[in-house]
PDB file of N, CA, C and O in Angstrom:
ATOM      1  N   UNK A   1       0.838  -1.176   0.000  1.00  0.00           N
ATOM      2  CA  UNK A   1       0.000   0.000   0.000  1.00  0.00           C
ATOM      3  C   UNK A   1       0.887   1.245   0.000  1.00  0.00           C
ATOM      4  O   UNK A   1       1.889   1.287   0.714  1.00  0.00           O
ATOM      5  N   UNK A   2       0.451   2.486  -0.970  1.00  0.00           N
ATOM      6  CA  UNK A   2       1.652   3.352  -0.859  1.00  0.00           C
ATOM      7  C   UNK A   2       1.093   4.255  -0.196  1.00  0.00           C
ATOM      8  O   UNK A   2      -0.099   4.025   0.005  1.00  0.00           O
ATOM      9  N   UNK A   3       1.592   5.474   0.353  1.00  0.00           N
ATOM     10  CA  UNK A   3       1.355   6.796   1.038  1.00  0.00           C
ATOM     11  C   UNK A   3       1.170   7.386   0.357  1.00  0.00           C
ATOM     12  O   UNK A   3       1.784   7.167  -0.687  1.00  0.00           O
ATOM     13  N   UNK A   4       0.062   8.760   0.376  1.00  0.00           N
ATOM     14  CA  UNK A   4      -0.560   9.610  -0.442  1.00  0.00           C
ATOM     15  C   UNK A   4       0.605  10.937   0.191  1.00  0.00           C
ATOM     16  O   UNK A   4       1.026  11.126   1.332  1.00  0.00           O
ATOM     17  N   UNK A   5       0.796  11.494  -0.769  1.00  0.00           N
ATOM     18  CA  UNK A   5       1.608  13.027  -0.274  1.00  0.00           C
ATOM     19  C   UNK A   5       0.522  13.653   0.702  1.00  0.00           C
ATOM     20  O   UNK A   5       1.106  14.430   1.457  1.00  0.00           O
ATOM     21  N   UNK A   6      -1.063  13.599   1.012  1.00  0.00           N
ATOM     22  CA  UNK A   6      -1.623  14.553   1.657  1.00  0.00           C
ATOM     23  C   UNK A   6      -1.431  13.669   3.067  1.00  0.00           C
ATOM     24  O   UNK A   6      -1.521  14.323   4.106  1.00  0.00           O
ATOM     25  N   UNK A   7      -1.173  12.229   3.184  1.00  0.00           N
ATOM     26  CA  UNK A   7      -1.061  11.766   4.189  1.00  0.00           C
ATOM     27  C   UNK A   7       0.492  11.860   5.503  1.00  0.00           C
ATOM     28  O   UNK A   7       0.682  11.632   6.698  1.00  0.00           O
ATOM     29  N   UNK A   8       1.148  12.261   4.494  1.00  0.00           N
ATOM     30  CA  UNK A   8       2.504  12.312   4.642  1.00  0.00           C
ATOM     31  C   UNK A   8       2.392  13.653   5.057  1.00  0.00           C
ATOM     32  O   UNK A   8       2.712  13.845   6.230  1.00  0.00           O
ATOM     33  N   UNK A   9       1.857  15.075   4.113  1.00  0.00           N
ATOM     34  CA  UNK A   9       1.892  16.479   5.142  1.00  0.00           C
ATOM     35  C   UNK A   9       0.936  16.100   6.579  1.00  0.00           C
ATOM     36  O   UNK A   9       1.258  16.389   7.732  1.00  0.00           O
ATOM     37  N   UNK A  10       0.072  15.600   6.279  1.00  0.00           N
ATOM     38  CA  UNK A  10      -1.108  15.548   7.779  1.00  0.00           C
ATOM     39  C   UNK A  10      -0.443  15.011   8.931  1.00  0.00           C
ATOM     40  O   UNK A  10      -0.685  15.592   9.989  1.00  0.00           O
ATOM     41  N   UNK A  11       0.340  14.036   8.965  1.00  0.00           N
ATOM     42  CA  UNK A  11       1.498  13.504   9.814  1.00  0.00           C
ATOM     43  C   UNK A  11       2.569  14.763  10.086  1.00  0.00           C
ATOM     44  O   UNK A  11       2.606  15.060  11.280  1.00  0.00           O
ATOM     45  N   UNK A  12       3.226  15.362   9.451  1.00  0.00           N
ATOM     46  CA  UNK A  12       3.936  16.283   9.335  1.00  0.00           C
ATOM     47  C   UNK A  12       3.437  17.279  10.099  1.00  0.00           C
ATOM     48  O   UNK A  12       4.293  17.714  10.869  1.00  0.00           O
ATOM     49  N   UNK A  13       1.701  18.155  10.244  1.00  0.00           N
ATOM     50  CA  UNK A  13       1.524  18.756  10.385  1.00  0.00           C
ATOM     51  C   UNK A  13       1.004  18.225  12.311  1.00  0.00           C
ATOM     52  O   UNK A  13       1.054  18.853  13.369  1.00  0.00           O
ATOM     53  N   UNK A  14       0.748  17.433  12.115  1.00  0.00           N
ATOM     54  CA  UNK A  14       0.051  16.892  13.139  1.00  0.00           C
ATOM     55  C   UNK A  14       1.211  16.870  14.199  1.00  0.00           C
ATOM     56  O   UNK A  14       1.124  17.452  15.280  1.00  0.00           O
ATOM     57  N   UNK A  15       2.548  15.987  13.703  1.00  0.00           N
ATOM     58  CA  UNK A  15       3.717  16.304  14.651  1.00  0.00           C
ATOM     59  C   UNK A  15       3.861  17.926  15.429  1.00  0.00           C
ATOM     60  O   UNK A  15       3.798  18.311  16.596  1.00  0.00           O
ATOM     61  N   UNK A  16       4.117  18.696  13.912  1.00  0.00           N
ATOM     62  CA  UNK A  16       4.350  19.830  14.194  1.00  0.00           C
ATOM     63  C   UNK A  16       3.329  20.604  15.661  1.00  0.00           C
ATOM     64  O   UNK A  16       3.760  21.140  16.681  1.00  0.00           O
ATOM     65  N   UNK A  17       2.229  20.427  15.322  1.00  0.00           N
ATOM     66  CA  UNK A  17       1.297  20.695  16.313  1.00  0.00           C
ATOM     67  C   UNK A  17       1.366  19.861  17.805  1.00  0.00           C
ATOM     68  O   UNK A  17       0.735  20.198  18.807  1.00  0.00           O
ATOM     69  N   UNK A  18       2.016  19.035  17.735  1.00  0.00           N
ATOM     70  CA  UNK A  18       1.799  18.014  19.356  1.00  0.00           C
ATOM     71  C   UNK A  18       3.450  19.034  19.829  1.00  0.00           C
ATOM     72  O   UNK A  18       3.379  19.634  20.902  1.00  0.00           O
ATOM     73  N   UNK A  19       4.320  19.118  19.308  1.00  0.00           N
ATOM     74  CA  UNK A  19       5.475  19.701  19.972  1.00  0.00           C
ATOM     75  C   UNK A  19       5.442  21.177  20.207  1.00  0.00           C
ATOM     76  O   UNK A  19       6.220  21.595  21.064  1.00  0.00           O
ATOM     77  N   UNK A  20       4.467  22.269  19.424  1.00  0.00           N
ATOM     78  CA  UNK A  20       3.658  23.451  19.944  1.00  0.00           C
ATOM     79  C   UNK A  20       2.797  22.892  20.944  1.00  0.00           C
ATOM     80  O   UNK A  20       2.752  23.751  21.825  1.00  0.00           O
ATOM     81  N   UNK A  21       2.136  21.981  21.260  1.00  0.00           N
ATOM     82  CA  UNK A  21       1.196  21.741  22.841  1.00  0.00           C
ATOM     83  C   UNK A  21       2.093  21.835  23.556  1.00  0.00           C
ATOM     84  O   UNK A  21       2.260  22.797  24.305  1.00  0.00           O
ATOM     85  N   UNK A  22       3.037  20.611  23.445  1.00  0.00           N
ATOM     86  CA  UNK A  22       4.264  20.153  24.180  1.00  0.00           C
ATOM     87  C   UNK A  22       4.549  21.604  24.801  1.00  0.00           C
ATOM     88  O   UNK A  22       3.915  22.036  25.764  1.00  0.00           O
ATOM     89  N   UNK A  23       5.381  22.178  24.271  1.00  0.00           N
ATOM     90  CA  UNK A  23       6.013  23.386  24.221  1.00  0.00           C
ATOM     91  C   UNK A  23       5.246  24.340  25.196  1.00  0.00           C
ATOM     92  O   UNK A  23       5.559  24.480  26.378  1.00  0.00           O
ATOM     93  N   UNK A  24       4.193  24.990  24.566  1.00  0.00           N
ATOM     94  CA  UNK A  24       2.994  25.377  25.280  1.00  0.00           C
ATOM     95  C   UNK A  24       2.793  24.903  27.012  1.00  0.00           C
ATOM     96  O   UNK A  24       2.796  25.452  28.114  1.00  0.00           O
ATOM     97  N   UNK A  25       2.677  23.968  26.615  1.00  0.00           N
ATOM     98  CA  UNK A  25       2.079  23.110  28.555  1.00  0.00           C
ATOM     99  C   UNK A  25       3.209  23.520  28.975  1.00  0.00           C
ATOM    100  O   UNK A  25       3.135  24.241  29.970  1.00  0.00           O
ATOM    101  N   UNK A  26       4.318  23.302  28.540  1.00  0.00           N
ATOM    102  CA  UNK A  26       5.542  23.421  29.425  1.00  0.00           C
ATOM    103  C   UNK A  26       6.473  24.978  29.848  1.00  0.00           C
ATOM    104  O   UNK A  26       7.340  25.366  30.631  1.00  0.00           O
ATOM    105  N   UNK A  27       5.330  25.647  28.383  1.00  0.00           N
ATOM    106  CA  UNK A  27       6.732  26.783  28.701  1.00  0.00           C
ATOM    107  C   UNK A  27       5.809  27.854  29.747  1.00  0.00           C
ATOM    108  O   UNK A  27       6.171  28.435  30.770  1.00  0.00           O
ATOM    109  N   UNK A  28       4.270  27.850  28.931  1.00  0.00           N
ATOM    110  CA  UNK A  28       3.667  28.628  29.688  1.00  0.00           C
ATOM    111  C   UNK A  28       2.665  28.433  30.514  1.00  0.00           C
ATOM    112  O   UNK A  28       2.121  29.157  31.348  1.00  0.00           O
ATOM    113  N   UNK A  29       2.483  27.268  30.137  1.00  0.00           N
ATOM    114  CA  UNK A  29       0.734  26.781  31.245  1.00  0.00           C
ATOM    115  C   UNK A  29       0.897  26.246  32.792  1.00  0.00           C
ATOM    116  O   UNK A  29       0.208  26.457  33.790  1.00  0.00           O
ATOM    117  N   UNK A  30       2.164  25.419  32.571  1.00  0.00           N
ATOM    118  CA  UNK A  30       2.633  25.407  34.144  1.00  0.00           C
ATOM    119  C   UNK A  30       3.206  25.992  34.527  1.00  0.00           C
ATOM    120  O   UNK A  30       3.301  25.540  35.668  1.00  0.00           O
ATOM    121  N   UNK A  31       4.099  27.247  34.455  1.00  0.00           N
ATOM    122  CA  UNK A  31       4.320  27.812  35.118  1.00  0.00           C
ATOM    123  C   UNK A  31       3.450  28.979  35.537  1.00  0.00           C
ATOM    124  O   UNK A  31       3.576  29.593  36.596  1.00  0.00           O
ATOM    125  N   UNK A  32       2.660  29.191  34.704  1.00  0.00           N
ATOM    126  CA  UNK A  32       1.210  30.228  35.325  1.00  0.00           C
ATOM    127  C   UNK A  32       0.682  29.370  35.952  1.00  0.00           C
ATOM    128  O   UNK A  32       0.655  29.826  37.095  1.00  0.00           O
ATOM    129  N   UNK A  33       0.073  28.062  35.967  1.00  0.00           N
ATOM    130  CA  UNK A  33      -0.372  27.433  37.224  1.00  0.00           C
ATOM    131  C   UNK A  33       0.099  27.320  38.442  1.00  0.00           C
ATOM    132  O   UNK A  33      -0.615  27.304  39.445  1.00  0.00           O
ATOM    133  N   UNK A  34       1.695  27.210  38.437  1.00  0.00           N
ATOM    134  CA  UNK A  34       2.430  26.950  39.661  1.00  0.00           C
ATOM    135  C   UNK A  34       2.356  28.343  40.110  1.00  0.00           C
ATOM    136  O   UNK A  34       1.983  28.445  41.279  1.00  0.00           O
ATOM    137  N   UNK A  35       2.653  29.643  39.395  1.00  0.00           N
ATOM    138  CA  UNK A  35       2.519  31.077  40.081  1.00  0.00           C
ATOM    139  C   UNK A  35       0.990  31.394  40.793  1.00  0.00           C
ATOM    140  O   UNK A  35       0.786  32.295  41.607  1.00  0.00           O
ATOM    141  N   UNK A  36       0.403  30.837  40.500  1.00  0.00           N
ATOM    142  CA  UNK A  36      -1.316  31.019  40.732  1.00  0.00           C
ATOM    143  C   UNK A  36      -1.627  30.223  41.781  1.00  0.00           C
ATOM    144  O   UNK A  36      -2.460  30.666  42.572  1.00  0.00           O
ATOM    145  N   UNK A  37      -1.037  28.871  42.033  1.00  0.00           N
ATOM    146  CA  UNK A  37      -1.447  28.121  42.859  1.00  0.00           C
ATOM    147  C   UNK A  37      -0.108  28.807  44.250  1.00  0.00           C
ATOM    148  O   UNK A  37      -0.864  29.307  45.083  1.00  0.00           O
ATOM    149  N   UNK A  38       0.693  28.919  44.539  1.00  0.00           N
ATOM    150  CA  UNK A  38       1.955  29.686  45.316  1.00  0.00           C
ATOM    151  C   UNK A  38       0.806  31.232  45.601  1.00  0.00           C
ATOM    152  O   UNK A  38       0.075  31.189  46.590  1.00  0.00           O
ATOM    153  N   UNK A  39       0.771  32.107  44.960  1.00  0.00           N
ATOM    154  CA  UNK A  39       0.243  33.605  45.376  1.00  0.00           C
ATOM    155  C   UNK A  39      -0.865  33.152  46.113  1.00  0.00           C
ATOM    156  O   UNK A  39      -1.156  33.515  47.252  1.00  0.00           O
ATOM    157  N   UNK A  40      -1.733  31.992  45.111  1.00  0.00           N
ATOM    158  CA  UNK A  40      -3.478  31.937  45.867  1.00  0.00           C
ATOM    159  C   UNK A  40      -3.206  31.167  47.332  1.00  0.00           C
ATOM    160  O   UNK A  40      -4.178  30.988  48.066  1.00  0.00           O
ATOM    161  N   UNK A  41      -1.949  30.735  47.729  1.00  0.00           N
ATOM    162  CA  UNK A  41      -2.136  30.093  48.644  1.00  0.00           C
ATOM    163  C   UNK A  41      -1.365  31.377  49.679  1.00  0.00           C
ATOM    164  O   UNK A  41      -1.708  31.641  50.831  1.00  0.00           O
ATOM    165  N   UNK A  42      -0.289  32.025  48.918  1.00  0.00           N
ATOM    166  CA  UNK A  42      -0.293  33.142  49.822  1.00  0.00           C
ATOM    167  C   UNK A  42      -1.095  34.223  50.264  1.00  0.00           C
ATOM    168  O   UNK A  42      -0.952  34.875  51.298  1.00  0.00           O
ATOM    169  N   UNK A  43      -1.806  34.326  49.531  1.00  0.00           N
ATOM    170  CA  UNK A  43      -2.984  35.436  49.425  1.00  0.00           C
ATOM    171  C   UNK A  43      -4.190  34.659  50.480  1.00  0.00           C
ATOM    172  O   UNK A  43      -5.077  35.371  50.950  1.00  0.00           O
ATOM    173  N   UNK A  44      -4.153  33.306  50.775  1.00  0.00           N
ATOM    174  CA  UNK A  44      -4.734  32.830  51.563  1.00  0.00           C
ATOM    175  C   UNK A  44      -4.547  33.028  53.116  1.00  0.00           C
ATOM    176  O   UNK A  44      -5.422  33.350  53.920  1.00  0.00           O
ATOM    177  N   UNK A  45      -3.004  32.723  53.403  1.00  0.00           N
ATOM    178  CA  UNK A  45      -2.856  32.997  54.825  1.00  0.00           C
ATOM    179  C   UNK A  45      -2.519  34.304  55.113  1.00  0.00           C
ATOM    180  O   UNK A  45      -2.253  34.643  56.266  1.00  0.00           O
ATOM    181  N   UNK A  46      -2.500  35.217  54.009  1.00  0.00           N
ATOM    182  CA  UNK A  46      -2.405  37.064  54.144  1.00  0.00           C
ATOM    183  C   UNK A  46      -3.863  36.848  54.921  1.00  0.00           C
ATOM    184  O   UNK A  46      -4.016  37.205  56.089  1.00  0.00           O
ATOM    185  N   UNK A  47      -4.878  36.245  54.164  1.00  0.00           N
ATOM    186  CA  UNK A  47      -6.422  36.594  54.680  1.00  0.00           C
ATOM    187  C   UNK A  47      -6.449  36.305  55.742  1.00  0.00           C
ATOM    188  O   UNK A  47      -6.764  37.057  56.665  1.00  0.00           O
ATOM    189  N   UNK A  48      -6.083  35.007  55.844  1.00  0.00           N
ATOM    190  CA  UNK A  48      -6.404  34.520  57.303  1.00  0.00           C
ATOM    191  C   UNK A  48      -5.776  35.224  58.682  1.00  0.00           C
ATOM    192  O   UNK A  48      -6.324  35.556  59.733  1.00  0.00           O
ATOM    193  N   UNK A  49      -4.562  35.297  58.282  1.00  0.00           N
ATOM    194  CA  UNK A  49      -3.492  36.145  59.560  1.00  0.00           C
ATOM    195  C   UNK A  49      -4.041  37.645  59.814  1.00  0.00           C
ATOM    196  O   UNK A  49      -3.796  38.247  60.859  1.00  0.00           O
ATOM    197  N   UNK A  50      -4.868  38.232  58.676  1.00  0.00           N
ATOM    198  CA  UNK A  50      -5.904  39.348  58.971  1.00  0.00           C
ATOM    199  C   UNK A  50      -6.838  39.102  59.652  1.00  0.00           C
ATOM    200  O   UNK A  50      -7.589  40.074  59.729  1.00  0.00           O
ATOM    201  N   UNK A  51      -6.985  38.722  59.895  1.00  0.00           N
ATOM    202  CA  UNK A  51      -8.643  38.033  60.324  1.00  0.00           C
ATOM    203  C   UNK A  51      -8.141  37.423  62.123  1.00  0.00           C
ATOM    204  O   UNK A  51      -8.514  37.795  63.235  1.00  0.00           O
ATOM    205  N   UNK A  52      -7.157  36.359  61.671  1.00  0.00           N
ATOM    206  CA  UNK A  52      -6.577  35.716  62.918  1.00  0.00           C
ATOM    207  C   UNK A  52      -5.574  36.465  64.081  1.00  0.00           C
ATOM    208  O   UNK A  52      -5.360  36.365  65.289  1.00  0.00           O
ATOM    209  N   UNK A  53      -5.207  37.097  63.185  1.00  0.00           N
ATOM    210  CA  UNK A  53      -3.638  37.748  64.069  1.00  0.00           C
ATOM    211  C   UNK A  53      -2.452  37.077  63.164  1.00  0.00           C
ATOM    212  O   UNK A  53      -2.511  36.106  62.410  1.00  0.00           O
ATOM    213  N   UNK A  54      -1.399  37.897  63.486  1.00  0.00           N
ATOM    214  CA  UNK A  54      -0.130  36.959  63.402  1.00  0.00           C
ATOM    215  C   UNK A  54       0.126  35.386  64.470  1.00  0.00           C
ATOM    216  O   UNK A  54      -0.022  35.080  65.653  1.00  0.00           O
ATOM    217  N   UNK A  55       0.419  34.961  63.654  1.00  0.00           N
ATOM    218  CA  UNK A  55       1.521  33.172  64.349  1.00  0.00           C
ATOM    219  C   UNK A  55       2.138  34.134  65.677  1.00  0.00           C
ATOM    220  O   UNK A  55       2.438  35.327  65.728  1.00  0.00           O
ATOM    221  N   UNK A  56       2.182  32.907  66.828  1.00  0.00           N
ATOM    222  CA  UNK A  56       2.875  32.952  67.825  1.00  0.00           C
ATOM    223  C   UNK A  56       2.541  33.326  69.191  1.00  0.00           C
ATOM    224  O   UNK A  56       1.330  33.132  69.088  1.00  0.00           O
ATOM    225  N   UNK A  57       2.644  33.590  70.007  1.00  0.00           N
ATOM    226  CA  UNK A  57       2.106  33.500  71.249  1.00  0.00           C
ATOM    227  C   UNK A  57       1.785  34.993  71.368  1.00  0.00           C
ATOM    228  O   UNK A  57       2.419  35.930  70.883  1.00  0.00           O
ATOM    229  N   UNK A  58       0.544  35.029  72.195  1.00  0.00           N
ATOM    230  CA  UNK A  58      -0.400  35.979  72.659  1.00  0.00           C
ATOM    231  C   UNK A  58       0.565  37.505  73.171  1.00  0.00           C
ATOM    232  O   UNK A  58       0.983  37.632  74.322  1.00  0.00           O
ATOM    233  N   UNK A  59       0.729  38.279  72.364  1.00  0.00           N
ATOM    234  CA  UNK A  59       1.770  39.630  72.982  1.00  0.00           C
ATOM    235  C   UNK A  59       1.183  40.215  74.505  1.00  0.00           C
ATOM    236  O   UNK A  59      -0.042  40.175  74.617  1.00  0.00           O
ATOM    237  N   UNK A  60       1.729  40.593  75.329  1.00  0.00           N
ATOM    238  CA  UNK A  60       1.876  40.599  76.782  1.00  0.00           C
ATOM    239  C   UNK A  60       1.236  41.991  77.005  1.00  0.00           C
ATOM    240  O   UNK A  60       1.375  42.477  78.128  1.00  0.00           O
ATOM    241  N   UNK A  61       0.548  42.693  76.063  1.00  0.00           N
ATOM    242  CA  UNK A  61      -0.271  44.232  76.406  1.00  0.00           C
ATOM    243  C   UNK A  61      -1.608  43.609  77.336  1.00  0.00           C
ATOM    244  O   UNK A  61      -2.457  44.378  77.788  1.00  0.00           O
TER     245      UNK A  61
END
């Protein structure tokens, strides 16, 4: 069975496109996730330590 030239670009193109995902997930999607998930968790105990007080034992006023 032989290969059609349109089958041979569609492979070609199809590669091309999985190593732009590749690329993509890696260059920019996790590291905006990892910055988002780090701030939202800091931005979490900012809230809470507002709300709570600062960590550590009861100041002596």
């Amino acid at each position: 069975m032989t290969v059609g030239a349109g089958d041979v670009r569609g492979r070609q193109r199809r590669k091309r496109m999985e190593i732009f995902a590749f690329l993509f997930l890696t260059a920019v999607l996790m590291p905006a996730i990892a910055v988002s998930a780090v701030g939202g968790y800091g931005l979490a105990v900012w809230v809470y330590q507002m709300a709570a007080g600062p960590p550590g034992p009861p100041s002596a006023h």
